[in-house]
N, C-alpha and C positions, 0 to 999 in steps of 0.2 A: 627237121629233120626234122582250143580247146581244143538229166535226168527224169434204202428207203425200208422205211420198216413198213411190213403191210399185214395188216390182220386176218389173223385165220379166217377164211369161208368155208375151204372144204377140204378133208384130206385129199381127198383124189385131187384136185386141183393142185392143192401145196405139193404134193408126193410131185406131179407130171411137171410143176415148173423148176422144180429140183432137180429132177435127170435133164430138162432140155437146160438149166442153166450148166449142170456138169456138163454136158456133151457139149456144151458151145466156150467151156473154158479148156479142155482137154481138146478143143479143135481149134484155140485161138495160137495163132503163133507167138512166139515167147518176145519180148519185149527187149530191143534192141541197147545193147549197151551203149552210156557214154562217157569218153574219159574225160573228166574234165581238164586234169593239170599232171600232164607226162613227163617225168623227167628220165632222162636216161644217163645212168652212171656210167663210167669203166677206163680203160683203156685203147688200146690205139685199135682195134676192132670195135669199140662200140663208138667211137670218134670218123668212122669212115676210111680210114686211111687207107689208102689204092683205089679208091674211088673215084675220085678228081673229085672235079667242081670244085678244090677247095674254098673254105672260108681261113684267114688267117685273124686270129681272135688271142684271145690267153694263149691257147694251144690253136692247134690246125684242125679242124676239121674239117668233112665233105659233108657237101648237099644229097649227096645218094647215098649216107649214113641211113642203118635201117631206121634209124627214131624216125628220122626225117620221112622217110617215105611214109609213113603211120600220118605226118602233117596230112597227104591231103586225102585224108579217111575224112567222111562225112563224123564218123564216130569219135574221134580225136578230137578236143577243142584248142588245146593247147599242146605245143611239145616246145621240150628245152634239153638242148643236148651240152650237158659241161663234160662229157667222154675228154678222158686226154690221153695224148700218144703216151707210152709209158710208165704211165700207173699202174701202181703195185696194188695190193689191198688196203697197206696203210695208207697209201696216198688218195686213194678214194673218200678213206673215212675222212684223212685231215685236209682234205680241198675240195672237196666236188659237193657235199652236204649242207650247203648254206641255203640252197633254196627250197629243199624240203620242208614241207610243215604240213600239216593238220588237213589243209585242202588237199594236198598231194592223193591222186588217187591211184596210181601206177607207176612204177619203178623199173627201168629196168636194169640188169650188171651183167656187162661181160666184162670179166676181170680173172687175175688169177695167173696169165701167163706171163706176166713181168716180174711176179713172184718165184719165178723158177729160171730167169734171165733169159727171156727170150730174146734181145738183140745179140746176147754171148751164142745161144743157138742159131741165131739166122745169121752169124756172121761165121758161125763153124760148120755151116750143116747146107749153107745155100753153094759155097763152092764144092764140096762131094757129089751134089749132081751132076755135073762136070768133069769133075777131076777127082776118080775114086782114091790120090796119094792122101786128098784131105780128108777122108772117112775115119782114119783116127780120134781127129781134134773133133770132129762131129761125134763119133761115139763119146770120148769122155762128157763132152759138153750135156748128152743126154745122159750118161748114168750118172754124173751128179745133180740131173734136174729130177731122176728117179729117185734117188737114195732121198731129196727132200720132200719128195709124196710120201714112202715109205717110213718116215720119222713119223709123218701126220701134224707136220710143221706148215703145210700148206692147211691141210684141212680144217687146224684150227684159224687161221689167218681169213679163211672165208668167213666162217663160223663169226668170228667179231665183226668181219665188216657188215656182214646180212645182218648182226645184232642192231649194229650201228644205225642202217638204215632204217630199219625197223622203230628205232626209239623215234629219228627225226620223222618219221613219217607215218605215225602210226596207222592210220587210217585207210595203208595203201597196199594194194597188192603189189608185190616184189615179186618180178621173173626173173630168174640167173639164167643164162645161156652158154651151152656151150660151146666150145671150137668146132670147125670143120678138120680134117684129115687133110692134111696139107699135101699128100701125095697119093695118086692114081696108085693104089697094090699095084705088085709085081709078084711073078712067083718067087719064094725065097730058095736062095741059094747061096748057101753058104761059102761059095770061093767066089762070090761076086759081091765085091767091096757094095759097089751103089745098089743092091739088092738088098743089102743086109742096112744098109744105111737107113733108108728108106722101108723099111720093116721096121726099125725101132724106133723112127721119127712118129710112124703112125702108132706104135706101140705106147710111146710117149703121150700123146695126144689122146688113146682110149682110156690110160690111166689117170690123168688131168680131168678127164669131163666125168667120169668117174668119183671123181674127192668133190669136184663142184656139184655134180646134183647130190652127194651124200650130204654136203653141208647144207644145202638147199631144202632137202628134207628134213635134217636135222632142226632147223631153224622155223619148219612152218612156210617156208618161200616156194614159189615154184620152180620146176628147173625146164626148159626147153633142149630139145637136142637139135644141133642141124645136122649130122652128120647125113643122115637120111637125102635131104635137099641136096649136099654139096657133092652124090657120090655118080660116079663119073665126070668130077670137074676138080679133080684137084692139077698139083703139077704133073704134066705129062710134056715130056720133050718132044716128043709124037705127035702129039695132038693140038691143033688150034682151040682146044672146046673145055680149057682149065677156066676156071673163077677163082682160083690163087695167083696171084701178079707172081709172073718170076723172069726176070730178062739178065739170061748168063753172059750180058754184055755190059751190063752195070751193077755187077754183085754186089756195090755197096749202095743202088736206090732205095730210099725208106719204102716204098713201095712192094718190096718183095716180097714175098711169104706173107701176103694180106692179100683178103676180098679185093677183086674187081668189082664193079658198079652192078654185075648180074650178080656177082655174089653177095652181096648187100641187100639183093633182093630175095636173097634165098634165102636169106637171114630175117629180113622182114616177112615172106612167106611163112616160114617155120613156125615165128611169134602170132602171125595172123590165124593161121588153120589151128591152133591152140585156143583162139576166142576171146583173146588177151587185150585186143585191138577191139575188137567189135562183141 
């Protein structure tokens, strides 16, 4: 988941090999990046998980993790994925940073939603798709992941970990990324439990990748958005054509509410048409 001195004869001469040497650098195509040593941070979205392929390692990972797909870029020399399902921001900084150093040339973190409990959200909020009795326990589960973006208890929590990586890597560019919208809009309506459910999940998710690219800026790092990639593929009970895994036959798979294999690539897509890859 691997960078004549020639003496005056004549003005006119020197003058005309100067414009023909600018017009043939202004017409030379730009020089192709290369990453030498990729590591990608995070949690259970930058680890692959609903992907398949997996690999079972420290943590779980898949092979159709977007790092991994960046592997078979000409421009990529190396990739190392220590992504793990779970990780908060602090756990990023105190486990995942041992192979950063000095050679590191690219970074990247998707992190951020374990710090707001997201398995307490997907284990309140993936039965209300279904069964609008549990949109209660799914609302509170979001307004108290809101009230902690609102503190700015999240934002600083980025803020240290992008420090973090930044000291062990100095030398590297750092992409933060953030979520997809986990559900296909619906019109809202307010006497429809799973409309209204489903409006604040993604309301959730606009204020989230919001705190991460402010820290992202804040820090000097880059931020990527995929929202853009993921839109008309999130959950839709309607629809075959989601890239959010959700099967309301086994509400409690680790699988749910994560990237499928094409949504991993829309994740990879988003980092590549950024130039971050290449």
């Amino acid at each position: 988941m691997g960078n004549v001195t020639v003496r005056r004869r004549h003005s006119a001469l020197a003058a005309g090999l100067a414009t023909l040497a600018m017009t043939l650098s202004l017409a030379a195509p730009a020089q192709a990046r290369t990453v030498q040593d990729y590591v990608a941070l995070g949690d259970s979205y930058a680890a692959g998980i609903g992907g398949g392929a997996y690999v079972v390692e420290d943590c779980v990972r898949s092979a159709n993790a977007y790092s991994e797909l960046a592997d078979d870029l000409k421009s990529v020399m190396e990739v190392t994925n220590v992504a793990c399902g779970g990780a908060t921001t602090q756990q990023v900084v105190q486990t995942q940073l041992a192979l950063l150093d000095k050679k590191t040339d690219l970074v990247t973190i998707t992190a951020g939603g374990n710090n707001l409990g997201f398995g307490t959200l997907a284990a309140a909020c993936g039965p209300a798709l279904i069964d609008p009795a549990a949109g209660a326990a799914c609302f509170g589960a979001i307004t108290d992941a809101q009230a902690q973006i609102a503190s700015g208890a999240l934002y600083q929590d980025l803020v240290e970990m992008i420090g973090a990586v930044q000291d062990a890597a100095p030398k590297a560019e750092i992409v933060v990324t953030g979520y997809p919208y986990l559900f296909d809009p619906v019109p809202f309506d307010p006497t429809n439990p799973t409309s209204v459910f489903i409006s604040q999940a993604n309301l959730l998710v606009f204020e989230l990748n919001a705190t991460i690219k402010a820290a992202a800026l804040a820090t000097g790092a880059e931020y990527v958005d995929v929202t853009d990639e993921f839109a008309g593929h999130g959950i839709n009970l309607s629809s075959n054509d989601s890239w959010i895994n959700f099967d309301p036959t086994a509400l409690d798979s680790f699988e749910n509410l994560h990237p499928n294999a094409e949504g991993y690539e829309a994740y990879f897509d988003a980092i590549y048409s950024e130039g971050f890859y290449n």
